[in-house]
N, C-alpha and C positions, 0 to 999 in steps of 0.2 A: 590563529592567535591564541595562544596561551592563558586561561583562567585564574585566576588563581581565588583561594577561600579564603576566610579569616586567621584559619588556625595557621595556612602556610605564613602567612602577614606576620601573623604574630610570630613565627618562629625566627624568620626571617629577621625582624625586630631585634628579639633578645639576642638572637647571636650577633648580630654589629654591633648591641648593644656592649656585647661585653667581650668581643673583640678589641673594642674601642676601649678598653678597662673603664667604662664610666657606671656606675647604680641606677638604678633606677627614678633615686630619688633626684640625682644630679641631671637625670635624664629630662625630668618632671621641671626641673626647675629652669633648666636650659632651653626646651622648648615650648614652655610656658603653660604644661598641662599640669594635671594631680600628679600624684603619684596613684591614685586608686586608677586613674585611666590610665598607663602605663602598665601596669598589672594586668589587668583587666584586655588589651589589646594584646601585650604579651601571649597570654591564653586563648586567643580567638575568639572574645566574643563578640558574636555578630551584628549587637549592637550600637560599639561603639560609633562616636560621632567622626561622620568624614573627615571635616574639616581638620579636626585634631589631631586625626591619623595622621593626614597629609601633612601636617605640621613637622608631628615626630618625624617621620621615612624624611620628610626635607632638613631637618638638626641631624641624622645620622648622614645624610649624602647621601641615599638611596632613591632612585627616582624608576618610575614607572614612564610605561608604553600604553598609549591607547591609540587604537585604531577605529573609526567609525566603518561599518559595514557599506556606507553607499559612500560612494566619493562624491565628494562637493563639485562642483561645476563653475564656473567663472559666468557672472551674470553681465 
């Protein structure tokens, strides 16, 4: 399974973002974040908050894969 960083996140971000012809600010305001957080994820930093993230990637239509290492078993 495939990793990925902050910075691909955020690159990833800005270009839907403006594929999509939308600002950032419009971005900020549609998914209900700042605009400094917006910015801020755009450039990868590692701090920003999940939730938020998750928020933006779900207002552009972009959706992630996760897979857990041990398979769950039926009890």
């Amino acid at each position: 399974m495939k990793t990925y960083t902050p910075e691909q996140i955020g690159k990833l971000v800005k270009k839907t973002r403006r594929n999509m012809k939308v600002t950032q600010k419009e971005l900020a305001l549609t998914s209900g974040t700042g605009l400094r957080f917006i910015s801020e994820l755009e450039k990868g930093k590692p701090t920003c908050q999940l939730g938020k993230a998750l928020t933006v990637l779900n207002t552009l239509g972009i959706t992630l894969a996760m897979a857990s290492p041990v398979t769950s078993r039926k009890e």
